[in-house]
C-alpha positions, 0 to 999 in steps of 0.5 A: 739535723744530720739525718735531714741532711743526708736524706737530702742529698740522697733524695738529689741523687735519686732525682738526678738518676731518675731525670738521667734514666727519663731522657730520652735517647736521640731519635734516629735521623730520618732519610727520604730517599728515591729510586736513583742509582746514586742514592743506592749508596746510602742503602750500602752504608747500612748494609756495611754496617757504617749507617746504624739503625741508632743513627738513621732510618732510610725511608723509601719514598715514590715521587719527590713530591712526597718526599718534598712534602715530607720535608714540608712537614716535618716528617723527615730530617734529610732529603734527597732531591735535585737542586731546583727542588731545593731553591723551591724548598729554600723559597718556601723554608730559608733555614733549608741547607744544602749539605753534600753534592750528591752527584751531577746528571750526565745523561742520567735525566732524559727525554724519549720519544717512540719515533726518530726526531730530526728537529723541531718539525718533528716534535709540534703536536706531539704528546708528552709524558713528564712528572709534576714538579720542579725537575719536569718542568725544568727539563721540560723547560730546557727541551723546549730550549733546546729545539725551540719549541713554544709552550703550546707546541706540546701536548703536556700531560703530567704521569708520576714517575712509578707509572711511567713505564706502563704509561710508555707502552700501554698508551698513545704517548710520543714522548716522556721526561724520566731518569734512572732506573726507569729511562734504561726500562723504556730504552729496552722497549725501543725507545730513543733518547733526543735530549739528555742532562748531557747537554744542559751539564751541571743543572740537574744535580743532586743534594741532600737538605736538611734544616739549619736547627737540626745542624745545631742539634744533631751536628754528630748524627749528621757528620756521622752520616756524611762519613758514612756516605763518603765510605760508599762513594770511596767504594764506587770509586774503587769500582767495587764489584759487590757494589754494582751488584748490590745496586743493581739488585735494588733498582732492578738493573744488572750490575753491567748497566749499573756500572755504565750508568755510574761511569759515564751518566752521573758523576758522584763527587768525592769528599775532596770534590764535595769540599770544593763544590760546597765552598765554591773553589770549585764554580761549577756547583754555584754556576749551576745553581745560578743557572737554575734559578734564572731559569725558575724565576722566569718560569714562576717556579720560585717567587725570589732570588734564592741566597745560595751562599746561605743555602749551602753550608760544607760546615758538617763535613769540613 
């Protein structure tokens, strides 16, 4: 009896060892990542060592239609996009979350044109260039705002973002709606801005999303995350040089551009900041969020009033 006992409990150690040796380790956190100077940062997290290959594999993507389709369907777990993408997301998916402020177009997002444009008898007729999606239709929206111009004024044609700049000079095109790094790649082909996320401030903001399940299931990973990516914001902040370059590098600009792009045209909140947009002691977050959704509503971007409170959450970095 002795014997039969002591095989027994041998034999729940060896199954105990044996499920222990058959779990799985966690996957590494998939990132959706854009070409856009701010998301640069999360690229210098890993290059520093503070995002591991264990912990987050960035992924690289060419339009945000692919990485909101990504998101969609599971492929990936954290996505980098402007809010208006996450109130369309939020529509389509409530459990979306919001969960760091990644930065605040300043002049970031553009519209050009080739010729000088005085007013609104300047632009009647012309041809413009924009991605399709919520971002270029909320600018396109917004332009439209500005120099009252009616939807048919306009010859809309629609041009992913990676062909933009063959598009500008290889084409007939008067106009076209971009953002960094390919707005300084046509200025220096003459073109000429006539109307900026400067003028329309805190609409076109950056975030990253993630579901609500993997917060409950990946809490550490995420946090782990969010303190990497405020390592590299502090970097920018200190003004590093190695920093500028290493950006500049990866989106084919020169670190000077870099800097005055990341100076003066986007705004990359801190921890401190972050903390406040996301709890809303700081309004200008939420304000834009409202503005945006108006907006949205009106166009037919998104079908109902988006719960911001529910969409936000500042519990992976409090």
């Amino acid at each position: 009896m002795k014997r039969i006992k002591h095989l027994l409990v041998l034999g729940i150690i060896a199954m105990t060892g044996l499920l222990g040796a058959c779990s799985a380790p966690e996957k590494p956190l998939r990132v959706a990542l854009l070409e856009w100077p701010p998301y640069e940062l999360a690229f210098w997290a890993r290059e520093q060592g503070w995002i591991k290959p264990e912990l987050a594999r960035l992924l690289e993507y060419k339009t945000p239609a692919e990485v909101t389709r990504a998101f969609a369907s599971g492929a990936v777990d954290i996505i980098a996009v402007t809010t208006d993408f996450a109130l369309t997301l939020s529509d389509q998916f409530p459990e979306t979350r919001i969960f760091i402020v990644i930065d605040a177009s300043n002049g970031g997002d553009v519209v050009l044109s080739k010729a000088p444009v005085a007013g609104k008898q300047d632009l009647v007729g012309k041809t413009l260039a924009v991605e399709a999606g919520p971002l270029g239709t909320y600018m396109l929206t917004r332009f439209r705002d500005h120099y009252q111009l009616d939807k048919d004024d306009l010859k809309v044609e629609y041009v992913d973002l990676p062909a933009q700049v063959e598009n500008w000079r290889d084409t007939d095109v008067d106009l076209t709606i971009t953002y960094e790094p390919y707005r300084s790649r046509m200025l220096a082909l003459g073109a000429t801005e006539i109307f900026t996320s400067r003028q329309i401030p805190n609409e076109i903001v950056d975030v990253f999303l993630v579901r609500e399940n993997l917060i409950k299931e990946r809490e550490k990973d995420l946090k782990a995350f969010a303190n990497a990516w405020f390592r590299a914001v502090d970097d920018l902040k200190q003004g590093k040089e190695e920093l500028f370059t290493f950006i500049g590098e990866r989106e084919s600009m020169s670190a000077d551009d870099i800097k005055y792009v990341l100076n003066n045209d986007i705004s990359v909140p801190d921890y401190k900041q972050n903390l406040q947009l996301l709890k809303g002691e700081d309004q200008s977050f939420f304000n834009g969020l409202k503005r945006n959704e108006s907006i949205m509503l009106k166009e037919g971007m998104i079908t109902s009033n988006i719960n911001h409170k529910a969409l936000v959450t500042a519990e992976l970095i409090e």
